[in-house]
C-alpha angles and dihedrals in degrees: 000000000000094000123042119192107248097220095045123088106248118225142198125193124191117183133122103242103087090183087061094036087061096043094050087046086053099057094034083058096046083058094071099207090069134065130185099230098185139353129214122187088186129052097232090053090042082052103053088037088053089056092043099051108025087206115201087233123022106198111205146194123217100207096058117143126252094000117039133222095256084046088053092044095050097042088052095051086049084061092055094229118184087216121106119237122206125183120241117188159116095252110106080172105133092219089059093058098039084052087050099055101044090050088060108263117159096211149343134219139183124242092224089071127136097254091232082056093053097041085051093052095041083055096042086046087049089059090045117272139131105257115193137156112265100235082051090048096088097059090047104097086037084065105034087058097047084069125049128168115254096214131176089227135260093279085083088065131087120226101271099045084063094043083055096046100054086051092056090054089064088057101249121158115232099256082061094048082049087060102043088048101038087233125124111262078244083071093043089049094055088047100055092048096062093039087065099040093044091050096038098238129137102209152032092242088058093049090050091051090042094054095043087044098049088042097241105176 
């Protein structure tokens, strides 16, 4: 957990069930471009670890005790955290994933996926897309719309904060932006950070909308 590679997607993955904690470490690490960086099996731990790391994907249980999965994920929006979350769990209720949504996560999957399927959209979560199970995919722009962002403009952001934020509407990670800019991911990260909490978004996925949706090209 000391030293992170540099060219690998770090993870964290916060759920109760240590036995499936292991098994979904396990297949992360066999893909080669991902690395579980940390692993909490309580929310107050997933929280000060995701201080701690900024991890480009969190990866998050609903069912957790104490301190449920909406609880973590709005308590982690509330950090302005530059890391996607995405929702793993057994819940197909349609309340759960529109929650989720609204409360800025940047995916949800079902526990009952193919492993090959969930490797693919952790993967695919890690690069910047909204990963979400098929049978949940109907009820994603619903959900999406129900929640814009209420932002102050674009006229509140340096130049490079725009410059961030266009190339997070494209859906590139931060090691990507880094490159594009010629800055360090720490810089992206910072960036990212004040892009969320200046236009009062919680995610990624909002930023992206709200971009798409205001025409900022």
């Amino acid at each position: 957990m000391e030293s992170q590679h540099t060219d690998k997607s770090t993870i964290l993955l916060i759920d109760d069930h240590p036995m499936l904690c292991g098994g979904v470490k396990h297949l992360i690490e066999m893909n080669g471009s991902m690395q579980v960086i940390a692993v909490a099996h309580t929310g107050v731990d997933g929280i000060t670890l995701a201080k701690e790391h900024d991890p480009d994907l969190i990866l998050l249980d609903l069912n957790m005790p104490e301190m449920n999965g909406l609880e973590i994920l709005r308590e982690l929006r509330n950090c302005h955290l530059s890391s996607r979350v995405v929702v793993f769990t057994v819940s197909n209720y349609k309340g759960d994933l529109t929650n989720a949504i609204k409360l800025g996560a940047d995916g949800y999957l079902l526990k009952d996926m193919e492993p090959e399927e969930l490797i693919q959209a952790i993967e695919q979560a890690c690069n910047g897309q909204m990963v979400l199970s098929d049978d949940m995919a109907p009820l994603l722009m619903e959900a999406l719309r129900s929640k814009k962002g209420t932002s102050r403009g674009i006229d509140c952001l340096t130049k490079r904060e725009l410059q961030t934020l266009k190339l997070v509407a494209t859906g590139m990670t931060n090691k990507m932006i880094a490159r594009k800019l010629d800055i360090t991911e720490g810089t992206v990260k910072v960036h990212v950070k004040s892009l969320l909490k200046k236009l009062n978004l919680r995610s990624r996925v909002e930023m992206a909308v709200w971009v798409h949706e205001e025409n900022i090209c």
